[in-house]
C-alpha positions as CSV (number, residue, x, y, z in Angstrom):
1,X,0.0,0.0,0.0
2,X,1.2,3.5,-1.0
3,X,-1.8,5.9,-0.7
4,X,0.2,9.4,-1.3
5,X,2.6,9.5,-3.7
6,X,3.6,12.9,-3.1
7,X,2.5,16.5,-1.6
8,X,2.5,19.7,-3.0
9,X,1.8,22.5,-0.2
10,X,-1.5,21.2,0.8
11,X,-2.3,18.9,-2.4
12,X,-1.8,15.2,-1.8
13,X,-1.4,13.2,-5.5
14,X,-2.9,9.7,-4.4
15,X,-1.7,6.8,-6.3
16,X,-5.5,5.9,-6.4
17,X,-6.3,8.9,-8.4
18,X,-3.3,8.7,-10.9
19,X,-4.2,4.8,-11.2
20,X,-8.1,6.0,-12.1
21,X,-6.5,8.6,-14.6
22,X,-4.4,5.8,-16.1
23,X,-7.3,3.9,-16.8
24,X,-9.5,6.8,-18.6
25,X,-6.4,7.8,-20.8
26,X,-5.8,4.4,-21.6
27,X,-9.6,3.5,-22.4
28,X,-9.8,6.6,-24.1
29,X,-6.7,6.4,-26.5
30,X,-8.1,2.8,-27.0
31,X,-11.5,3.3,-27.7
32,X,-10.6,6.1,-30.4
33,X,-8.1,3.0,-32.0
34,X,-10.8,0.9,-32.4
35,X,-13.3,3.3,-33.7
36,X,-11.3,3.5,-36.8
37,X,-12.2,-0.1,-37.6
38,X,-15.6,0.2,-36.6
39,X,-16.1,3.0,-39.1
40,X,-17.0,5.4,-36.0
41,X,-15.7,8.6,-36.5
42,X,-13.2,9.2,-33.7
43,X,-14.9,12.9,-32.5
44,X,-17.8,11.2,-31.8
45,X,-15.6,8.7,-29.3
46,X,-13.7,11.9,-27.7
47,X,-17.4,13.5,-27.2
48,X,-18.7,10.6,-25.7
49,X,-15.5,9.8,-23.0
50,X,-16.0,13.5,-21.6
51,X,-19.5,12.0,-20.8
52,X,-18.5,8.4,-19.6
53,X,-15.8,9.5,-17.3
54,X,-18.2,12.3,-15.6
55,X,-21.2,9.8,-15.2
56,X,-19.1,7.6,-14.4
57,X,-17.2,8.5,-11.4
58,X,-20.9,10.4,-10.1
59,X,-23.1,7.5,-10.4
60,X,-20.1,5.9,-8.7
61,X,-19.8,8.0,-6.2
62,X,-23.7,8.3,-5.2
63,X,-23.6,4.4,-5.3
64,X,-20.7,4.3,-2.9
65,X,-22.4,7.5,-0.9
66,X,-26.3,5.6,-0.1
67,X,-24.0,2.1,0.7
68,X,-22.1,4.0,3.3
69,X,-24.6,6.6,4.0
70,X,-24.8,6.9,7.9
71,X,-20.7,7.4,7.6
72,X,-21.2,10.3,5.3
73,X,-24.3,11.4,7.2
74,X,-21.7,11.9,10.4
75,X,-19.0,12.9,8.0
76,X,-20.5,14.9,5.3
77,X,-17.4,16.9,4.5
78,X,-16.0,13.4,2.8
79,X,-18.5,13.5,0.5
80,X,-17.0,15.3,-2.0
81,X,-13.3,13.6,-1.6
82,X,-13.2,11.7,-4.2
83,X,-9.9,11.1,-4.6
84,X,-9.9,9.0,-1.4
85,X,-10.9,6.4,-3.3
86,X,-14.8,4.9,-2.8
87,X,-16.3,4.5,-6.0
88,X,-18.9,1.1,-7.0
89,X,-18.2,0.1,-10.4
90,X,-21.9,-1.1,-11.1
91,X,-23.3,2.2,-10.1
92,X,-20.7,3.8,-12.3
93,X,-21.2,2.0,-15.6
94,X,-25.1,2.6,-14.7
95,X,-24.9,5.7,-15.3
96,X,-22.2,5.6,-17.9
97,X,-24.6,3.6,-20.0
98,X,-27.6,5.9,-19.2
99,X,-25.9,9.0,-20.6
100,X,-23.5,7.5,-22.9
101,X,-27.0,5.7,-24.7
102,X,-28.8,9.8,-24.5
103,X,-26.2,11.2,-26.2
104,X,-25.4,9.0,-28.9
105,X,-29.2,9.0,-30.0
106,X,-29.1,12.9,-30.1
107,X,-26.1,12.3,-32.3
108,X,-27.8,9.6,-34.1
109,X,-24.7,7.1,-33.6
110,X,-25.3,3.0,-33.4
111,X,-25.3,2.3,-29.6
112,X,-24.8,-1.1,-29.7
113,X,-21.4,-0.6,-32.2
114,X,-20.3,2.2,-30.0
115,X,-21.0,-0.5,-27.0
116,X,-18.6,-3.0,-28.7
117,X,-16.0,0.0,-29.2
118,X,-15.8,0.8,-25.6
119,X,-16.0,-2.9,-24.0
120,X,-12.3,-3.8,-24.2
121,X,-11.4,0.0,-22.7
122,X,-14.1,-0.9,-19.7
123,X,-12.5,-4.3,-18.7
124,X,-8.8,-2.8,-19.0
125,X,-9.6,0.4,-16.8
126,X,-11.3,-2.1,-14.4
127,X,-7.5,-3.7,-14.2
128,X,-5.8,0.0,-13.4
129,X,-8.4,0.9,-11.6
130,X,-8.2,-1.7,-8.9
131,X,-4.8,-1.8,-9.0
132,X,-5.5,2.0,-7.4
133,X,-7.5,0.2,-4.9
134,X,-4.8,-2.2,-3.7
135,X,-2.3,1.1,-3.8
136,X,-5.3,3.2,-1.6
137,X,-5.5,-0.1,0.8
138,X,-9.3,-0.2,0.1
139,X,-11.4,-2.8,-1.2
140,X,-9.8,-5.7,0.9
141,X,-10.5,-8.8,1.3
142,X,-11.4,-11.0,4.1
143,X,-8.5,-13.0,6.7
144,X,-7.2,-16.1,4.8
145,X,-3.9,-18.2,5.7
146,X,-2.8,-18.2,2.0
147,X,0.9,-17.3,1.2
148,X,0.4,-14.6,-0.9
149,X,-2.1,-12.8,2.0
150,X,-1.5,-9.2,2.6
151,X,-0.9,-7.5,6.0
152,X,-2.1,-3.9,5.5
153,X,-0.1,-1.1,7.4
154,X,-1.5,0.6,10.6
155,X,-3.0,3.7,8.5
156,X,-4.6,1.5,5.7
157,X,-8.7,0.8,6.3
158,X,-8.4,-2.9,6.3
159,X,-6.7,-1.7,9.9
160,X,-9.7,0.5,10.6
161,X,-11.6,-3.0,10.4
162,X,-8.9,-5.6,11.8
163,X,-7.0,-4.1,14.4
164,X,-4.4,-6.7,14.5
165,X,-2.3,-7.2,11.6
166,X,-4.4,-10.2,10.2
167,X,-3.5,-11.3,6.5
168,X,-6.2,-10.7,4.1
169,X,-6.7,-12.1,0.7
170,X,-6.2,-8.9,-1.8
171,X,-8.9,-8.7,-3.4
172,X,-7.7,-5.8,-5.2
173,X,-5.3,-7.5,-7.3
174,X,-7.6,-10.6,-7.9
175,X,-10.4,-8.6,-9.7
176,X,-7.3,-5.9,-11.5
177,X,-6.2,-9.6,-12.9
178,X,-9.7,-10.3,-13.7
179,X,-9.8,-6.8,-15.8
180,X,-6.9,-7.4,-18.1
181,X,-8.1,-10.9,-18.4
182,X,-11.5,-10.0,-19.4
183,X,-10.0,-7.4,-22.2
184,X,-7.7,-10.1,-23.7
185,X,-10.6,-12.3,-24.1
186,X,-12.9,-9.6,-25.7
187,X,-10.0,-9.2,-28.1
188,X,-9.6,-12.9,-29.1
189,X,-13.3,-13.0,-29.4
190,X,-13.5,-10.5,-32.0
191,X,-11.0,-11.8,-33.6
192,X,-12.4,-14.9,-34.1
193,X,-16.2,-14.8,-34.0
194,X,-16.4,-12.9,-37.1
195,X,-20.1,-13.4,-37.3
196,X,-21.7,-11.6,-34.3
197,X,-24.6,-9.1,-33.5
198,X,-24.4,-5.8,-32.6
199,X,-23.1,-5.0,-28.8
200,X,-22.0,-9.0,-28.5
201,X,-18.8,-7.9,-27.1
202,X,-20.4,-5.6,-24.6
203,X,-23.0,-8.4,-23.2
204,X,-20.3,-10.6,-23.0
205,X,-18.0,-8.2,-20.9
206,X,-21.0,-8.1,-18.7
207,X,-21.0,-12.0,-18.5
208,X,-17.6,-12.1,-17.4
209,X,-17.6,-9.4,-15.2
210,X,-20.9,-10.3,-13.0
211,X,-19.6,-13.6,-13.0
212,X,-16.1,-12.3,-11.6
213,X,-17.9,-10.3,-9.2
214,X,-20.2,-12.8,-7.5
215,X,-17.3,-14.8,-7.2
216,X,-15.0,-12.5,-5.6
217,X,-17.2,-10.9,-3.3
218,X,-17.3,-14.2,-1.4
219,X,-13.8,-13.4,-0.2
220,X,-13.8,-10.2,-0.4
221,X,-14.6,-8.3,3.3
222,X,-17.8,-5.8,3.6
223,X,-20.2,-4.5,6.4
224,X,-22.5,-6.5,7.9
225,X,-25.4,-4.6,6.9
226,X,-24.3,-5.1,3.0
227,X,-25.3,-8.4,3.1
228,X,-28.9,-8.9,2.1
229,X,-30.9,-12.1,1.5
230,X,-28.9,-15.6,1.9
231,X,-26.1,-14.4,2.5
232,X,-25.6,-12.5,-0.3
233,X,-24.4,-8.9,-0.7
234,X,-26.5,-6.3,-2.9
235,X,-23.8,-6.3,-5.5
236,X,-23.6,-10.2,-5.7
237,X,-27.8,-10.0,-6.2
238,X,-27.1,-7.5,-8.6
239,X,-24.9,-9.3,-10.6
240,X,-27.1,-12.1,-10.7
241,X,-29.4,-10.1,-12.4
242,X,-27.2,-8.7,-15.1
243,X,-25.3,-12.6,-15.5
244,X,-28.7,-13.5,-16.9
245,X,-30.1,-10.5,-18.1
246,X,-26.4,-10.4,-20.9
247,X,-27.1,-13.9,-21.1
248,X,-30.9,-13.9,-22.4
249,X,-30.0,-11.1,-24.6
250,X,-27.3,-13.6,-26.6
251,X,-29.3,-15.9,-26.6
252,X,-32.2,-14.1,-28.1
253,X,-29.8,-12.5,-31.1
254,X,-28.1,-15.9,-31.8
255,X,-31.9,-17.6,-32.0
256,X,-33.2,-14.6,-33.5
257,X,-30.3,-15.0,-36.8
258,X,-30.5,-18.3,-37.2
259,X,-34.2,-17.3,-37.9
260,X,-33.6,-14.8,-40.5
C-alpha cells in the first residue's frame, strides 16, 4: 500500500487517483483506436469519453455515498473527496450507459457498435483501476492463511476494520487480474467470431464481469449490513441479475439469426 505518492503545499497526488486517470487515458486512447475499424468517426468517441468518465465517477460515487450513508451522514465533508478512493463500479457503468446511450441518440450514432468500441477499454480500466484500490488499501479482502495474503499497514482501512495485523486475501489485485483478463478475451473474441450481433462484445463483458464479481465478493470483506438475502451482498444479487439478463439477450440474437 502507498496511498500518497507525493504532496504539493496542501495537495496530496494519491496513487489511487493517478491509477483512475491511467485507466480513462488508456480506455480513451483505445476506444478512439478501435473506432477507426468500426467506421466510428473518432470525435464522436472523444465527445462521448468527456460523458463516460463524468457519469461515471458520479453514479459511482452516489452508489458508494447511499451504501455508506450513515458514515457520510456523520461525516458529510468526505462526500466530496473523491480522490480517497470509494467508488462502486456497477453504479458507475449505470450511469455511464444511461448517458452515454442519451447522447449518442441525439447524435444519431449505433449504440450497440459504440457499445462494442468501448467494451475492451471498460475491462482494461477495471484492471488500473483496482490496482489503485490495492495502492489506496481499500477494497480488501477478508482474513485467509494463503501465502500470498497481505498484512495492510497501521493507517490503511483494512486496519480500521482488523486491528491486528491479520493477513487478508487482496482482493484488489484478484479482480485488476480479472480486468486485463477479461479485455484479452474480448480481443480474441473478435477476432475470431467474425459473425456476431451488434453490442456481443459488450454483453459478453458483462458476463464475465458479473460472474467475476459474484465470485469475488465471497472473499472479499464488507459491512455487515451489505449483506442482504442468503447471504448474499447487494452487488452479488445485482450481478445475478445482469449474469442473466447479458445472457438472455445472446441468446435471443443468436436464435433470432438463425431465424432470419
Amino acid at each position: 500500500m502507498h496511498r500518497v505518492i507525493f504532496s504539493l503545499g496542501g495537495l496530496e497526488v494519491t496513487s489511487w487517483g493517478v491509477m483512475l486517470v491511467i485507466a480513462f487515458v488508456t480506455g480513451i486512447w483505445l476506444a478512439e483506436h478501435r473506432a477507426k475499424k468500426y467506421e466510428m468517426p473518432r470525435s464522436v468517441i472523444a465527445d462521448l469519453s468527456l460523458i463516460l468518465i463524468i457519469a461515471g465517477v458520479v453514479g459511482g460515487r452516489l452508489s458508494y455515498i447511499l451504501e455508506n450513508l450513515s458514515y457520510y451522514a456523520e461525516y458529510p465533508g468526505e462526500i466530496f473527496k473523491v480522490w480517497n478512493g470509494g467508488l462502486i463500479f456497477y453504479g458507475g457503468i449505470g450511469l455511464a450507459v444511461l448517458c452515454g446511450i442519451i447522447f449518442l441518440k441525439k447524435r444519431k450514432v449505433s449504440v450497440l457498435r459504440v457499445m462494442d468500441i468501448v467494451a475492451p477499454s471498460v475491462a482494461s480500466g477495471l484492471g488500473f483501476a483496482r490496482i489503485g484500490c490495492f495502492l489506496n488499501g481499500c477494497c480488501f479482502g477478508k482474513p485467509t492463511n494463503l501465502p500470498w495474503g497481505i498484512v495492510f499497514p497501521l493507517d490503511s482501512p483494512a486496519r480500521w476494520v482488523f486491528d491486528e495485523p491479520i493477513s487478508l486475501h487482496p482482493t484488489q489485485l484478484y479482480s485488476s487480474l480479472a480486468g486485463f483478463c477479461m479485455f484479452f478475451i474480448l480481443l480474441i473474441i473478435e477476432k475470431y467470431k467474425k459473425k456476431r450481433a451488434h453490442g456481443y462484445l459488450f454483453w459478453v463483458f458483462l458476463i464475465l464481469y458479473s460472474g467475476w464479481r459474484f465470485f469475488v465478493d465471497f472473499l472479499r470483506y464488507y459491512d455487515p449490513k451489505a449483506y442482504l438475502v442468503w447471504g448474499l451482498t447487494h452487488n452479488q444479487i445485482l450481478s445475478i441479475l445482469i449474469f442473466l439478463g447479458a445472457i438472455a439477450v445472446i441468446l435471443k440474437n443468436e436464435f433470432s439469426k438463425r431465424h432470419i
